[in-house]
N, C-alpha and C positions, 0 to 999 in steps of 0.2 A: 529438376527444379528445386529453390533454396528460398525460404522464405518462412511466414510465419504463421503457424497450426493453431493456436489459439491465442487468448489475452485475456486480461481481466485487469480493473482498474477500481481500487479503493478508496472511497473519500469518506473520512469520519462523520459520523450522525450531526455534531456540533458545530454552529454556526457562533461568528463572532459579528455583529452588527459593526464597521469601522465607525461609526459617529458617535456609539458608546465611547471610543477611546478620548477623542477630543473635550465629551461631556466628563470625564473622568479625573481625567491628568493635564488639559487647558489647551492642548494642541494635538497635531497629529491628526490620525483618523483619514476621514475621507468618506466615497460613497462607495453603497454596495457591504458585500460580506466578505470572508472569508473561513474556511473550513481550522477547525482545530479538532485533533487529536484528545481522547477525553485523560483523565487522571490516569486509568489503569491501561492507555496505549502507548507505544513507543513504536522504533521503525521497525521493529522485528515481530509485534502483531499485527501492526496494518501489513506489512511484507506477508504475514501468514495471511490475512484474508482475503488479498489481490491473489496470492501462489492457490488458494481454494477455489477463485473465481476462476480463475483461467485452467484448472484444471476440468471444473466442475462445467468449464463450457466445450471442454476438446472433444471432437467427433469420435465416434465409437472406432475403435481401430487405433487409435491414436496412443505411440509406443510413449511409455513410460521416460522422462529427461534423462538424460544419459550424465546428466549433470546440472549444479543447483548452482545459478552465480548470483551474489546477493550485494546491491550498489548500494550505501546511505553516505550522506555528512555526519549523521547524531549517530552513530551508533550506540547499543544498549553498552556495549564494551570494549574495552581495545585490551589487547594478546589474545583474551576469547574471540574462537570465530564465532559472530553472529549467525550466519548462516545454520549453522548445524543445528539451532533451534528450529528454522524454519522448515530444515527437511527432517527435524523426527515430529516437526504436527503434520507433514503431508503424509507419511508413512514409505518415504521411501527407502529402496532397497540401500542396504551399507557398502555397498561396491559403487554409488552414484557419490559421487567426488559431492560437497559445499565446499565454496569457495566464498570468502570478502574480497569485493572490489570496493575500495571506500576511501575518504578522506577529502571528497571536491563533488562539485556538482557534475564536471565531466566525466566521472566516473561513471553515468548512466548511461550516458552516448553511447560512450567507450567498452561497456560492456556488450551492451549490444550490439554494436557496429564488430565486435570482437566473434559472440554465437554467429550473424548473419556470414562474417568469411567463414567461420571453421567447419567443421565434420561433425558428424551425428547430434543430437536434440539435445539442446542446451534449456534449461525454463531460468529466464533474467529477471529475477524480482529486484526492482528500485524502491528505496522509501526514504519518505525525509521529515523534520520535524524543524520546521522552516520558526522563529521568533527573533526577538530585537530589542532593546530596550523600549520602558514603556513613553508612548506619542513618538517612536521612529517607523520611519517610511518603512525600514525591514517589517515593522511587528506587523501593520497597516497591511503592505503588500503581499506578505508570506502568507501559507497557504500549506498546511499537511495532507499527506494524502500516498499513496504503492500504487505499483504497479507492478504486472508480471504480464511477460510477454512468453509463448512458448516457442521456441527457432529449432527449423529441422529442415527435412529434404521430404521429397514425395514417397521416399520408402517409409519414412516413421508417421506419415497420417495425409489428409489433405491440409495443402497450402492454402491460405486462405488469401495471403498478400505475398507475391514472389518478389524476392531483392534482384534487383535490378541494377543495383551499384549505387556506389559512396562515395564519398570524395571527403577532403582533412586540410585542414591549415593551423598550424600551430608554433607561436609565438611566444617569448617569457615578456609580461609585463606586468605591472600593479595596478589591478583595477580592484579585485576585493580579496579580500583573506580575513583569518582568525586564527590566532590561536591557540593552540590544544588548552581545553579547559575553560575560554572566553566564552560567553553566552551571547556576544554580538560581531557581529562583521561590521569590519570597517571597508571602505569603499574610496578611494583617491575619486578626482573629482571629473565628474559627467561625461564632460565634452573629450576630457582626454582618452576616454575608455570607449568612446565612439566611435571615434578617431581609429582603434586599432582596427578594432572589430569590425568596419565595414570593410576594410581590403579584405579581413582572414575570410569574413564569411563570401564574399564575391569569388575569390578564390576557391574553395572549395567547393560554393555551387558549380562554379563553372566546370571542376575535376568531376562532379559528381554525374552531371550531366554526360561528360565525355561518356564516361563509363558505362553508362544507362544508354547512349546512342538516343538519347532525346534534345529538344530543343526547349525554351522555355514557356513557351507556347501550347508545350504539349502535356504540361502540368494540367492534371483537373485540381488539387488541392494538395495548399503546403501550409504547414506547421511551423512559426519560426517563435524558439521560443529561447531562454536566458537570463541568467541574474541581471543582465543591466536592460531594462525596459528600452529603453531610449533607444539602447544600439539593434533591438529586435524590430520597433517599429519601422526605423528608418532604411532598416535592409529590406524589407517587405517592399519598398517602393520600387528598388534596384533591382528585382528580380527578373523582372522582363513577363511574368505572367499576368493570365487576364485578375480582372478588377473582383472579380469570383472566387479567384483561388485562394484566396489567405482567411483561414477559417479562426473561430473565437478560440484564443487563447486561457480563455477562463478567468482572465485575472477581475472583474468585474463579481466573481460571483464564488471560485475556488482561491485564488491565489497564486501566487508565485510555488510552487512543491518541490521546489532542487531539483535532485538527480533524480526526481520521479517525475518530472514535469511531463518529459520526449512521452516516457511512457502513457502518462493517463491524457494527452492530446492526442495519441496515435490510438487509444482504444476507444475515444472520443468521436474520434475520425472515423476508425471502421465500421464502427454502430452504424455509421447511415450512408458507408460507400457504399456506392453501387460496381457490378464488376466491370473490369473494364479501367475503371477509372486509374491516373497515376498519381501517386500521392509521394511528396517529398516529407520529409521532415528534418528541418534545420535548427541546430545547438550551438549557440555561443556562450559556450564558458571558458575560458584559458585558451582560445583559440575557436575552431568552429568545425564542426560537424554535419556532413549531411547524408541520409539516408533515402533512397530511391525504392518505390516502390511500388506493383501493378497488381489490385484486386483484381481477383480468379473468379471463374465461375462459381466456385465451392462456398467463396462468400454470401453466397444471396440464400446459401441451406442453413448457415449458422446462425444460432442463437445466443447474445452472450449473456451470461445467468446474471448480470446484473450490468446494466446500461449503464452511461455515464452520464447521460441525460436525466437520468430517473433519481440516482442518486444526487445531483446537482439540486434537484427541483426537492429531495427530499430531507430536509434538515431539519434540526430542534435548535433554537436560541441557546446561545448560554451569557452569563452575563459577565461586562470585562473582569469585577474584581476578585470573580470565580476563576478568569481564562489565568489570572496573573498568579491567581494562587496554584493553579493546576503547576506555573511554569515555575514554581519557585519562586518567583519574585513579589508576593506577598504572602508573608505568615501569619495563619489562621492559626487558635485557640483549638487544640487538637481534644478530643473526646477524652475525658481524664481514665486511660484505661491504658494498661500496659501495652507497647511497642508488640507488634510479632518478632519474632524469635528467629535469627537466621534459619532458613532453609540448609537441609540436610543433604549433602551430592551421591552419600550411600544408598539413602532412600529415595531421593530423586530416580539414580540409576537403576533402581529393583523396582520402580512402577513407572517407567518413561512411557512404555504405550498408553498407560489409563492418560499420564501427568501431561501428556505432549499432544497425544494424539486425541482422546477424548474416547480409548477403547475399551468396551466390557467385557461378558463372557456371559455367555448362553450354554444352560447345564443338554448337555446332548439327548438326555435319557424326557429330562420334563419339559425340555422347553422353556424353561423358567431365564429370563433375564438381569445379569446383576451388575450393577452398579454400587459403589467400583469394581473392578471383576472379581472373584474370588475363586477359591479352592476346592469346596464345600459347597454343594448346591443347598440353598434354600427351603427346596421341594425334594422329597426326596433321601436327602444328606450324602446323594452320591460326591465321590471325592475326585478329583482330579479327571474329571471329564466333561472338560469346557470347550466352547468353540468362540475365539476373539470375534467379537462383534465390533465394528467402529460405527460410531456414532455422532461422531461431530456433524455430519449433512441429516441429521435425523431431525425434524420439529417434533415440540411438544404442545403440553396446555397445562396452565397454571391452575392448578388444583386446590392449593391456599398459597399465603402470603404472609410477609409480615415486615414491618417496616421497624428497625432499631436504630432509634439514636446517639446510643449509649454503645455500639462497639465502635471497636479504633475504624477510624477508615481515613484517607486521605480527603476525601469528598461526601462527607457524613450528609444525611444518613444513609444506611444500607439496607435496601433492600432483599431480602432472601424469599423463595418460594420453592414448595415442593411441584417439580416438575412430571408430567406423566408424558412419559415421549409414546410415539407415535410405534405401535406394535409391541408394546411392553417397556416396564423398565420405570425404573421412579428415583426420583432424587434433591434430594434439597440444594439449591444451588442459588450463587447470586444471580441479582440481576442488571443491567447497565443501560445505559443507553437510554434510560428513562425517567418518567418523571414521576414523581410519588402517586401524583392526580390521576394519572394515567393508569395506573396497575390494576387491573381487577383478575377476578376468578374466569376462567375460562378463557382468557387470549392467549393468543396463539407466542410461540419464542422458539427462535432459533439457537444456536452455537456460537458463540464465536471467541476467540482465542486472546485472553487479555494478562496482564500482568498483576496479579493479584497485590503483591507489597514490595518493597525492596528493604532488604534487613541487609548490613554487613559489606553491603555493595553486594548483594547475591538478589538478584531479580525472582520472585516466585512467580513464574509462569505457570496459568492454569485458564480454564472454561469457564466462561459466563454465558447466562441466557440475556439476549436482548428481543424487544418485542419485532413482532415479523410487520412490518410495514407497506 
């Protein structure tokens, strides 16, 4: 049996209100929210904190990814593999391949429809960083957000949803593009891009189905999701399933999320399948995709470390001419304080486990915890007898604080606090994901893996604390 061992789905703390945008810039907008990515995220830290949840939810037994495949449109870089960030904050072994699959929204189908045929445990992390110009339907509709799915066989852990078969149709035509280096997609117009995409997607349901040996009837819940709204709704009707099966595509409250989308509607999904049940999931980007699939008994033991419903329900406001400055397209009066300074790839590479993974070292002799690791115990002064500690799944509590308005930051001001993690260990670290009103002495924060500056076109990736909610 071939299917999928865990999953985990990310959606940024900040919420964009759509009627801000209209009250803003004269048009546009709409009702409901949608998810944005804060200043110091891109696709390759939401991609790390979907790649943690899904880790952090896989049953005990469950063999390490035999391989790391990583989908976006925005990538942080192109010739750089993005990925290879995200497998040294998970800490995997240097024999586990990272790979980019990137450049289209079907790239995330396509990955995954790619782990579910092949051999041994693939972990598929999708991210995207969905925006438009400002009052377009794109900025309005999009939606940021990762996903990681983990794909194996019943040797490498329990199946939770076994594949069942897929089915493909794929055609060249002009329905949206961009390119390289544009900040908006353009899109040829509605009805013709309807037009294609109901045969490709009828077509491939119907391969998908062969494949599966089901009928349409025998669908409990399908997922039809895609850049062009119109062509998703209208396939829904064609399907042939009951009036039951076609579940929230999020756009009311997440947004549109690229070639993350399949993935955080399918982790969506499974939060509340029961086993048993058959679940499709349908992509229409440059043609159409669909994936078949039947929760197992082993589903009803799992717990995923962070719901999508939970996170859905749990957001902070931000306001538009924050969202536009976050996106570059308005410039804010920066803190009069010198730039940071490119990032160093020497020193990067001589401390990647502290830098990457968030890991310390515990002197063997006292016990004593250090942050950053070091050499030199503390207690003691023993020398070189450490044992790495990681620490990114560790919580703390905020012991003091202090709020500066006066250093550089993209999104002034910054918060710093010195942190006392949970069994030792202390550290002065930023904080994110919050609001100045909010920060006291004694709440509780977790880990989590953010982009500190970008100097030189060289991204500083490093560890923020965000409050535990």
């Amino acid at each position: 049996m071939r299917g999928i061992l865990s999953y985990g789905a990310y959606l940024p703390y900040r919420r964009l209100d759509r009627s801000a945008i209209a009250a803003f810039v004269g048009s546009g907008g709409g009702k409901g929210t949608r998810t944005v990515a804060s200043y110091d995220e891109d696709t390759t830290t939401m991609g790390v904190e979907a790649a943690r949840l899904a880790l952090r939810s896989a049953g005990e037994g469950t063999a390490e990814p035999g391989a790391l495949w990583f989908s976006t449109v925005a990538p942080a870089y192109v010739d750089k593999t993005n990925a290879t960030a995200i497998h040294a904050a998970l800490r995997l072994d240097a024999a586990v391949p990272a790979l980019d699959f990137g450049g289209s929204v079907r790239s995330g189908a396509g990955a995954l429809r790619a782990a579910l045929d092949g051999a041994g445990s693939t972990l598929v992390v999708t991210a995207d960083l969905r925006t438009g110009l400002p009052g377009s339907a794109d900025e309005a509709a999009g939606g940021d957000g990762a996903a990681a799915v983990l794909v194996g066989g019943d040797t490498d852990g329990a199946v939770l949803a076994e594949y069942l078969g897929a089915g493909s149709a794929t055609d060249e035509f002009l329905d949206r593009w961009r390119t390289p280096g544009d900040v908006r997609s353009r899109q040829w117009e509605e009805k013709f891009g309807e037009g294609r995409y109901l045969p490709l997607g009828e077509s491939a349901w119907i391969a998908a189905l062969k494949a599966a040996g089901l009928t349409p009837g025998e669908v409990d819940r399908v997922v039809v999701t895609g850049p062009h709204a119109r062509a998703a709704k209208s396939l829904v009707r064609r399907l042939g399933v009951a009036d039951t099966a076609p579940v929230d595509d999020l756009s009311a409250t997440v947004g549109f999320t690229g070639a993350a989308h399949l993935g955080v509607l399918a982790g969506a999904v499974l939060d509340t399948a029961e086993p048993g049940e058959v679940i499709a999931l349908v992509s229409l980007a440059d043609g159409a995709d669909v994936i078949v699939l039947r929760a197992t008994d082993d589903l009803a033991g799992f717990t995923p470390a962070r719901p999508v419903a939970d996170q859905v329900s749990h957001g902070g406001a931000v306001p538009y001419g924050k969202f536009l400055s976050w996106r570059g397209q308005l410039t804010i009066e920066p803190p009069r304080r010198p730039e940071p300074a490119r990032p160093s790839a020497s020193a990067a590479a001589r401390s990647e486990a502290w830098k990457f993974a968030f890991v310390g070292s515990r002197d063997n002799t006292s016990g004593a915890l250090h942050l950053p690791p070091a050499r030199v115990s503390m207690v003691g002064g023993a020398i070189d007898d450490m044992t790495p500690v990681p620490m990114a799944d560790v919580a703390g509590t905020i012991a003091t604080y202090t709020v500066d308005r006066l250093a550089y930051s993209q999104s002034p001001p910054v918060v710093f606090a010195v942190v006392d993690f949970d069994g030792g260990g202390r550290l002065p670290i930023e904080l994110t994901d919050v609001d100045v009103d909010e920060v006291r002495i004694g709440g509780r924060v977790e880990m989590t893996f953010r982009r500190l500056f970008t100097a030189d076109g060289i991204h500083n990736y490093f560890w923020k604390a965000r409050p535990v909610r």
